[in-house]
C-alpha positions as CSV (number, residue, x, y, z in Angstrom):
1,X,83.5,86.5,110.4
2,X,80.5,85.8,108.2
3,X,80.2,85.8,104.3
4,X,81.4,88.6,102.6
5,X,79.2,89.9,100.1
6,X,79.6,90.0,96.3
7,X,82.3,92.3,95.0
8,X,83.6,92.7,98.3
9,X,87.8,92.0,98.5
10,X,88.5,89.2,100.8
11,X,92.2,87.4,101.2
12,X,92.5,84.0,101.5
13,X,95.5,81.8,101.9
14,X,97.3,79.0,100.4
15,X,97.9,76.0,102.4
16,X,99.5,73.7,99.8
17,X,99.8,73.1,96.4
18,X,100.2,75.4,93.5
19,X,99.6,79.6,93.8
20,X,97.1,80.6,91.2
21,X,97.9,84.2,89.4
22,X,96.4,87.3,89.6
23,X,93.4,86.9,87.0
24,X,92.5,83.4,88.0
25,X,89.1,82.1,89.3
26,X,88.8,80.1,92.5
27,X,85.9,77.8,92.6
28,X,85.0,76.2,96.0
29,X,83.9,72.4,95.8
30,X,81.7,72.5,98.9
31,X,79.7,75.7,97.9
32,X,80.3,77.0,94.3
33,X,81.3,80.3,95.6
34,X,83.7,82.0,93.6
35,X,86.5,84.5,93.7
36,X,88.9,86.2,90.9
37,X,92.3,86.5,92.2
38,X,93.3,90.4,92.2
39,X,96.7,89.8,93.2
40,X,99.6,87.4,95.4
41,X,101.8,88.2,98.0
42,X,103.7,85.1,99.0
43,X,100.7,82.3,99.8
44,X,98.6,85.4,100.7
45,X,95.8,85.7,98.1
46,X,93.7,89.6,97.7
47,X,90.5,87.8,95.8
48,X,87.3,89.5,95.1
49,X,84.2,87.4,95.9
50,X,82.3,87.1,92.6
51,X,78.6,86.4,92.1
52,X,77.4,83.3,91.1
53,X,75.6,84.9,87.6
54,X,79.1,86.7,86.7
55,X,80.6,85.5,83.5
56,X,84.1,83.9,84.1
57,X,86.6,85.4,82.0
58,X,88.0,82.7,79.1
59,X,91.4,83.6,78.9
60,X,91.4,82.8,82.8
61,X,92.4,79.4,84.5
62,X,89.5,78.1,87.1
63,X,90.5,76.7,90.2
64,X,88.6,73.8,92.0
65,X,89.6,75.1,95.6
66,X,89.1,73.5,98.9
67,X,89.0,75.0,102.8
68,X,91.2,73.7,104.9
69,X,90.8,73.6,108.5
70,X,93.2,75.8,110.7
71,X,94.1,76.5,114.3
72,X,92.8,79.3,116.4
73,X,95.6,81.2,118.2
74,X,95.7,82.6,121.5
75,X,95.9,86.4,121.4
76,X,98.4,87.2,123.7
């Protein structure tokens, strides 16, 4: 999968920690990318990928988020 492009929805998921609300910004340290958190289901998060010139919303808390790495299962 390659990098979605601005405005497109994307879900990402939670591997530890604290689950940010719908409305919050995700910020991730290695790139800057950012997303705005649409809405949670369970760790699941529906996110849309924001551009880097889009104003962040001040009533909304900004996550510094990290990727971490994951297994690749077997389709069987």
């Amino acid at each position: 999968m390659g990098k979605k492009p601005d405005w497109s929805e994307v879900k990402l998921r939670v591997a530890w920690g604290d689950i940010p609300d719908g409305g919050d910004e995700l910020v991730i340290e290695s790139t800057g990318r950012r997303y705005q958190v649409l809405r949670v289901a369970g760790k699941t998060l529906h996110c849309l990928v924001l551009p880097a010139d889009a104003p962040v919303d001040p009533e909304a808390t900004v996550w510094s988020w990290r990727w971490a790495g994951r297994k690749k299962r077997s389709r069987s």
